[in-house]
C-alpha positions as CSV (number, residue, x, y, z in Angstrom):
1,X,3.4,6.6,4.9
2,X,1.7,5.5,1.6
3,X,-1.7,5.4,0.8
4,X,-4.3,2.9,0.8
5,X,-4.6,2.1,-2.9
6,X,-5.9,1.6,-4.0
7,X,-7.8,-1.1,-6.1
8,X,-8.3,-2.5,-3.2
9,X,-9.2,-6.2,-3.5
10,X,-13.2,-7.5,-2.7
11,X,-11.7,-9.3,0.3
12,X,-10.5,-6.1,2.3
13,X,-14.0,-6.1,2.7
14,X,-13.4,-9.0,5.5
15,X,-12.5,-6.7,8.2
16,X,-10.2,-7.4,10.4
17,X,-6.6,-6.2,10.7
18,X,-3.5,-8.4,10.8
19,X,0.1,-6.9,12.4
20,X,3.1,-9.0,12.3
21,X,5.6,-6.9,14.7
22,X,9.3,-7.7,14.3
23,X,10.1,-4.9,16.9
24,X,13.1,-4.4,14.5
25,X,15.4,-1.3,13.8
26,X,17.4,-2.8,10.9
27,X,19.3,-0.8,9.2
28,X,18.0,0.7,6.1
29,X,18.3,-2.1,3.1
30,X,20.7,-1.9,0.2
31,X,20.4,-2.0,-3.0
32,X,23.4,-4.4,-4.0
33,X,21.6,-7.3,-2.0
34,X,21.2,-10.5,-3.7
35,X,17.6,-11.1,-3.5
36,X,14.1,-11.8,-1.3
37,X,13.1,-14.4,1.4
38,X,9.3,-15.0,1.1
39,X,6.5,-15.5,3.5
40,X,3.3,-16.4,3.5
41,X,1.5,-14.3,6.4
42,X,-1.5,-17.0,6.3
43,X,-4.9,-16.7,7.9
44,X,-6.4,-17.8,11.5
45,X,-8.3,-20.9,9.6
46,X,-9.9,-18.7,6.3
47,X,-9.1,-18.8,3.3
48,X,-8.2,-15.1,2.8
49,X,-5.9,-12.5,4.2
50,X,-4.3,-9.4,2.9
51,X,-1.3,-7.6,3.7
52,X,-1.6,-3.5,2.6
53,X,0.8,-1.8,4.5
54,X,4.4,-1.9,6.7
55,X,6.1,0.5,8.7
56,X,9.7,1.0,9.6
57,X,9.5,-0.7,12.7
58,X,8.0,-4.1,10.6
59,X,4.9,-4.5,11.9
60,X,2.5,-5.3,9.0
61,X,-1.0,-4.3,8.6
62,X,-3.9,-6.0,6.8
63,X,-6.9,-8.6,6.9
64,X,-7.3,-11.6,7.8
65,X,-9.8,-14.4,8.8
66,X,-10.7,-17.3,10.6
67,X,-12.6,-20.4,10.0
68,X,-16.0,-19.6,8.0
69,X,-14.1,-16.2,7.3
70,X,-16.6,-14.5,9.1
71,X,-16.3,-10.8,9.3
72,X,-14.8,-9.7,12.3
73,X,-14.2,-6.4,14.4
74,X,-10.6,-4.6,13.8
75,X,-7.9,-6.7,15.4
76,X,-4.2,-6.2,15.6
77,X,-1.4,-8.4,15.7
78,X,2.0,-7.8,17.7
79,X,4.5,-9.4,19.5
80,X,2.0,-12.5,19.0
81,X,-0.6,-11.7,21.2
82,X,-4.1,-10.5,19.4
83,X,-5.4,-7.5,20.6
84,X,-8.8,-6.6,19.7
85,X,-9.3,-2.2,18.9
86,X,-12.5,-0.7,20.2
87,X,-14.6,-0.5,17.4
88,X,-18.4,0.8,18.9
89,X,-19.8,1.6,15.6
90,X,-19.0,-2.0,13.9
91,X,-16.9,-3.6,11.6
92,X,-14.0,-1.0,10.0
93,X,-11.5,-1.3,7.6
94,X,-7.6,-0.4,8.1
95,X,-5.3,1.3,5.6
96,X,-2.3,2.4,6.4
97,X,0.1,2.3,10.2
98,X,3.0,4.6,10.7
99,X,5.8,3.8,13.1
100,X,4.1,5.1,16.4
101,X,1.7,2.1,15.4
102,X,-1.6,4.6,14.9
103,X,-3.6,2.6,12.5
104,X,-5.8,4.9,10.2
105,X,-9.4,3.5,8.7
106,X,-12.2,3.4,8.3
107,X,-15.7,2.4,10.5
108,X,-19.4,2.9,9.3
109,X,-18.2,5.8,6.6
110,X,-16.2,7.8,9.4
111,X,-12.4,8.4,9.1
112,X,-11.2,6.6,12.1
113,X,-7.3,6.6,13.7
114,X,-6.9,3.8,16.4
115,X,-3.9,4.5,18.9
116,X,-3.8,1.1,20.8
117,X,-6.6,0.0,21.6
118,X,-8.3,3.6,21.5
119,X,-10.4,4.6,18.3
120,X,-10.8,8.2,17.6
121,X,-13.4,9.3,15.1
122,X,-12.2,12.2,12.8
123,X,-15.5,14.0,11.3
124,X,-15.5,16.9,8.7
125,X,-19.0,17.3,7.8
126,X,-22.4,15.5,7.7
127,X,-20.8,13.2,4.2
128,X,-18.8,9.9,4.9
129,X,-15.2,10.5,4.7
130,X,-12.3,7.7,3.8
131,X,-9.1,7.2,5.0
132,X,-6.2,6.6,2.4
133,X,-3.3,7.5,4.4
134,X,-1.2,8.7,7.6
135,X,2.0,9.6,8.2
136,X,4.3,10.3,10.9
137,X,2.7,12.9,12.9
138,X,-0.2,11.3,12.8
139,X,-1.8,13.5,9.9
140,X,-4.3,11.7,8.4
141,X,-5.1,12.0,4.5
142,X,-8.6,10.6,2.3
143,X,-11.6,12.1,1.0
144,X,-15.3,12.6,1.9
145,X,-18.1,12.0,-0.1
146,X,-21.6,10.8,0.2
147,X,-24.6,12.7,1.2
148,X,-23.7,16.0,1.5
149,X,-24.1,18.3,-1.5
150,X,-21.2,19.3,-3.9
151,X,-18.4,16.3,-5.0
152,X,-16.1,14.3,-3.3
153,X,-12.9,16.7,-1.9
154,X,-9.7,15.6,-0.7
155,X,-9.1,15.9,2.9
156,X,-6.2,16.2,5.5
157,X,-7.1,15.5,9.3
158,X,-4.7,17.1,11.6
159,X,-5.9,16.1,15.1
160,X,-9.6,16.7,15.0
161,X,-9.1,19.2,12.1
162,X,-10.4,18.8,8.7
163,X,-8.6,20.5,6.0
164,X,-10.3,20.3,2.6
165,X,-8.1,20.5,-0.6
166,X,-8.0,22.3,-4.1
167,X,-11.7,23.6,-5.6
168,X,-15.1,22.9,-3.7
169,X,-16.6,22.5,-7.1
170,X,-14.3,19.4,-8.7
171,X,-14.1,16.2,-7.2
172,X,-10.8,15.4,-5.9
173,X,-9.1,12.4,-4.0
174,X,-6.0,12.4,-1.5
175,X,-3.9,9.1,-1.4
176,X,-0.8,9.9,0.4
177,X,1.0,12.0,2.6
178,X,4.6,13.0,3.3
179,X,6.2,13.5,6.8
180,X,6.1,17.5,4.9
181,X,2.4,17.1,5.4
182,X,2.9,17.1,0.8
183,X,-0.5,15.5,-0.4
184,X,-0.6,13.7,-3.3
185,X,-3.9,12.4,-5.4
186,X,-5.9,13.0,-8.2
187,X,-8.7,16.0,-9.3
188,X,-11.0,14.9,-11.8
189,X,-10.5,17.0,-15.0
190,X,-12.5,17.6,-18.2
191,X,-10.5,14.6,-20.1
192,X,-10.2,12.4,-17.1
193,X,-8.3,12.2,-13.5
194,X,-5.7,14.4,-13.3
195,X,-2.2,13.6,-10.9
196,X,-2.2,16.2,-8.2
197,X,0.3,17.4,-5.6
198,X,-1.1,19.5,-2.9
199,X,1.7,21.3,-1.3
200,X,2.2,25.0,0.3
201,X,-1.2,25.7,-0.3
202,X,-0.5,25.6,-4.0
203,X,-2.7,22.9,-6.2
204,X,0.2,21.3,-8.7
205,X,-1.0,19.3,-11.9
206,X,1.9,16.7,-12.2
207,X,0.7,16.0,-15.9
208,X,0.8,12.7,-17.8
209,X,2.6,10.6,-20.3
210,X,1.1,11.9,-23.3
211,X,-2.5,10.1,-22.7
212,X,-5.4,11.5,-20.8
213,X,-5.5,10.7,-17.3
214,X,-2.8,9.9,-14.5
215,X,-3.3,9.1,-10.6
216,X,-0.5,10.2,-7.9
217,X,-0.4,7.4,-5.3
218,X,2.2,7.7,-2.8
219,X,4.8,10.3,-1.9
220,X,8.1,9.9,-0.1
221,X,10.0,12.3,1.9
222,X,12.0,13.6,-0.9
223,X,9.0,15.0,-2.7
224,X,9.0,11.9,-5.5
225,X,6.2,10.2,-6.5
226,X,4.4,7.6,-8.0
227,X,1.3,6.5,-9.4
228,X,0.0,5.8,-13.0
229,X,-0.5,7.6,-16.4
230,X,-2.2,6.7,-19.7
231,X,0.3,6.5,-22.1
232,X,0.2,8.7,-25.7
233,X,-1.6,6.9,-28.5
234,X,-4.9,4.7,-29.5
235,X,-3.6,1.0,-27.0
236,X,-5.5,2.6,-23.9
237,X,-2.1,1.6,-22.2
238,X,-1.7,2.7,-18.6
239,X,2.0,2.9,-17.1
240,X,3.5,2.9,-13.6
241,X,5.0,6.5,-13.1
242,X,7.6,8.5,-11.7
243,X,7.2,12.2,-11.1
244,X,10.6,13.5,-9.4
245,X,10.5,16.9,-10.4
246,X,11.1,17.0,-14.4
247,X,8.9,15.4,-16.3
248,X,6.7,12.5,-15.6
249,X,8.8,9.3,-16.1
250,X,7.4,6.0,-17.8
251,X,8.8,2.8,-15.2
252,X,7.3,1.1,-18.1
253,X,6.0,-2.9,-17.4
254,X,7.1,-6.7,-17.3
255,X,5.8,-7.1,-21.0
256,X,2.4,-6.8,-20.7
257,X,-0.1,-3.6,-21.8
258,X,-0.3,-1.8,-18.2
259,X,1.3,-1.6,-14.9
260,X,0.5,0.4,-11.5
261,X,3.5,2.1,-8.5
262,X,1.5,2.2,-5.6
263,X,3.9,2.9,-3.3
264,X,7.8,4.4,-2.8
265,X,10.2,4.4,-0.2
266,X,12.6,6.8,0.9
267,X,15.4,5.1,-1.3
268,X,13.2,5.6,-4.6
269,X,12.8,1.8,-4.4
270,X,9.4,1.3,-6.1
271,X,6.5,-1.2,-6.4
272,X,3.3,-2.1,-7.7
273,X,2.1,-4.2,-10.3
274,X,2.6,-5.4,-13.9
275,X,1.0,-7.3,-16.9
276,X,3.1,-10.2,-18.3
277,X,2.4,-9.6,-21.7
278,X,-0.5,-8.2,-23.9
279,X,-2.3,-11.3,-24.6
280,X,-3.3,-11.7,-20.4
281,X,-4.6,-9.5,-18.0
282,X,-2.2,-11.8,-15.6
283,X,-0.5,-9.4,-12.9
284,X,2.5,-9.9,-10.8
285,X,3.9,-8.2,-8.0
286,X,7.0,-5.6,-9.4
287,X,9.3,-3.7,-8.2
288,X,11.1,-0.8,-9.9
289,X,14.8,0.2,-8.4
290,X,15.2,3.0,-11.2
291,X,17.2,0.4,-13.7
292,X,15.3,-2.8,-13.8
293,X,11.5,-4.0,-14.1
294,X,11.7,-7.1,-11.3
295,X,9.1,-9.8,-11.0
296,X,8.8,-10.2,-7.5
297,X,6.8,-13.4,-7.9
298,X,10.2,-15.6,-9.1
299,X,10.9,-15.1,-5.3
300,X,7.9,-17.3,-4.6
301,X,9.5,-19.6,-6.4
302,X,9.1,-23.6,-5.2
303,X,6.1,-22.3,-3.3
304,X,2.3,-22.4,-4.7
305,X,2.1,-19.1,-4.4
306,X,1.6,-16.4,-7.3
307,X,2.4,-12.8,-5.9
308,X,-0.2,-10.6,-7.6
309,X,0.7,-7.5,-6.7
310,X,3.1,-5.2,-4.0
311,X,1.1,-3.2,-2.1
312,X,4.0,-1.4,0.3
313,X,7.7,-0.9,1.0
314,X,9.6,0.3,4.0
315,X,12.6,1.7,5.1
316,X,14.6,-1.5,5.0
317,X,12.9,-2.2,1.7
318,X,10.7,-4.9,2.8
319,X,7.6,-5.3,0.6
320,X,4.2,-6.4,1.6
321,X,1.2,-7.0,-0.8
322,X,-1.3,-9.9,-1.9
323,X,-1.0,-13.5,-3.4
324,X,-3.0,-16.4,-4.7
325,X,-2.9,-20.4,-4.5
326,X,-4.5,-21.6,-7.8
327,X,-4.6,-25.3,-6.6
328,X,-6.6,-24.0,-2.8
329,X,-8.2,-20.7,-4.6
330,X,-7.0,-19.3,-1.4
331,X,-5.8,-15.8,-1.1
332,X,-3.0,-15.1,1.4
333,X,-0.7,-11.6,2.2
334,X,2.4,-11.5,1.8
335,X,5.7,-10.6,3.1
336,X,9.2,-10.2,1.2
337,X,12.5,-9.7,3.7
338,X,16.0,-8.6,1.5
339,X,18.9,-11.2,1.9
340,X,20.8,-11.6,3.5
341,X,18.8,-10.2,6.3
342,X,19.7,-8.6,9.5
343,X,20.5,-11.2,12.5
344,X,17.6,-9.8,14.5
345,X,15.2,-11.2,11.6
346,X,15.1,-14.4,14.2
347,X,12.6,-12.0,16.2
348,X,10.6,-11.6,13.7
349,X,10.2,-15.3,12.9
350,X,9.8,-16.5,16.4
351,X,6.7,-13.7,16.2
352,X,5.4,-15.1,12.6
353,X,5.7,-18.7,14.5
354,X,3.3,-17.9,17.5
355,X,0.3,-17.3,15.1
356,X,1.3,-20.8,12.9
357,X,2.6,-18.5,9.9
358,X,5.0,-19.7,8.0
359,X,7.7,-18.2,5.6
360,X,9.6,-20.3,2.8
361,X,13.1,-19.4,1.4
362,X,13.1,-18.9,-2.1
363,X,16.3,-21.8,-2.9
364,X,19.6,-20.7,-4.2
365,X,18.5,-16.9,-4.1
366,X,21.5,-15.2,-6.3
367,X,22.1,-11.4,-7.4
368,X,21.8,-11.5,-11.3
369,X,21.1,-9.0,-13.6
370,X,17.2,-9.6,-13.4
371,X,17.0,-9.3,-9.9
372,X,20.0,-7.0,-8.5
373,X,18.3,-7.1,-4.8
């Protein structure tokens, strides 16, 4: 699974967890379809809710609130009932879910991996420690910091193991983990933040686009991944990159000065998010298929709903990430489904319909040469 990016909005700070579970196996989706039904995940009577993660099986994770948006204990989501996770030290914070439907966080500065409704608190030392990522097998990838002596390392959790990465003297952050158990992250160097793979005990500097600094985000199965890089020259520019092996690769942006990957799939299907053009700090949601740069918010289209940024993407290729209503000032997740979908998508809707969420097709959806899926 990906990491947990990740500039993570002030409202993850609302903590409660939101799982919309399809139950689907769909097959994996191409890259020749035509385009993107939206949905707007909605909230239990708040105003904010945030989608950060999917699995393969389509159950999505994130926050969301109810009336007064107060802050609530973990909850999941699935199969529309609400299940609440035991969480005896307080409020916590989830990041990422892999297909088995463990659910890696955080509670009270303490890596935490819920299995059901069972919590399981992963300590490595006396410092808090924060969940980025798990994948598969249940490894679970972050960092500690705090208290302790010496600087922030990069952890992996295997069970009730803690594995600490790279020197003991830099600081260094892990954001996501392969089914390979291949970390990826970022050590801080001399000039800035350097994009590191951790892999067969070997520390790997994946280098930049000519500026200073870069940050590794997300790794698929195939060893490529994605994050960001400062660009070569005096605009301060930071691009969404691609690191498959060679060199680092610029995914470039939607017009504007800087862009963000934050997460890939196992079809090198890409997303983050993009500045519209150098006069605004404006972001929308993007995706990157290894041709085009793709707005994902002109699937939003006839909605009021601006999709700010993608924060995940599956398997089947379908995206999750965040979105904002101007005329409310609400803040909603998101979900984006390839069409024409699978038949069994009607699951999935009757599931979304249970909790009073609602999707809205995106009319006269057509491959072009802007949007080829």
């Amino acid at each position: 699974m990906k990491s947990a990016h990740r500039l993570r909005p002030l409202g993850l700070l609302v903590s409660s967890v939101l799982v919309v579970s399809s139950g689907l196996l769909g097959a994996n989706a191409s890259a020749a379809a035509p385009g993107y039904r939206f949905f707007d995940l909605g909230t239990l009577g708040g105003t904010y809710s945030s989608a950060v993660d999917v699995n393969n099986v389509g159950e999505v994770l994130g926050v969301i609130t109810a009336a007064g948006n107060p802050s609530t204990p973990v909850t999941v989501w699935s199969n529309g009932g609400l299940v609440r996770l035991t969480t005896p030290f307080g409020d916590g914070t989830a990041v990422s879910i892999n297909d088995a439907g463990q659910v890696a966080g955080n509670v009270g500065g303490t890596v935490t991996v819920w299995t059901g409704g069972t919590a399981t608190f992963l300590y490595s030392s006396a410092r808090s420690n924060f969940a980025t990522g798990i994948n598969q097998s249940g490894q679970v990838v972050g960092y500690g910091a705090g208290s302790s002596s010496g600087p922030p390392q990069a952890t992996v959790w295997t069970g009730g193991t803690a594995s600490t990465l790279g020197s003991p003297d830099v600081a260094s952050y892990a954001h996501g983990i392969n089914d390979a158990g291949q970390v990826v992250g970022y050590v801080e160097g001399a000039a800035g933040p350097q994009a590191t793979l951790w892999s067969g005990g070997n520390t790997i500097d994946l280098g930049t686009l000519g500026g200073a600094g870069s940050e590794a985000r997300s790794i698929n199965n195939a060893g490529h991944i994605v994050g960001h890089s400062d660009v070569a020259g005096p605009s301060g520019a930071v691009h969404a990159t691609l690191w498959n092996g060679a060199s680092p690769i610029d995914l470039g942006t939607l017009g504007g000065v800087d862009s963000r990957a934050l997460d890939i799939n196992g079809a090198g299907l890409v997303v983050g998010f993009s500045e519209l053009d150098p006069a605004s700090d404006e972001t929308h949601a993007t995706l990157w298929d290894g041709t085009n740069v793709i707005d994902l918010d002109t699937f939003a289209t006839g909605t009021d709903w601006t999709l700010l940024r993608a924060n995940a993407i599956n398997a089947q290729g379908w995206i999750v990430g965040d979105s904002f209503n101007a005329a409310t000032n609400h803040a909603h997740g998101y979900l984006l489904i390839p069409v024409p979908e699978p038949e069994s998508l009607a699951l999935a809707l009757a599931g979304l319909a249970m909790l009073g969420l609602w999707g809205r097709r995106r009319p006269g959806v057509k491959a072009d040469s802007a949007h080829p899926i």
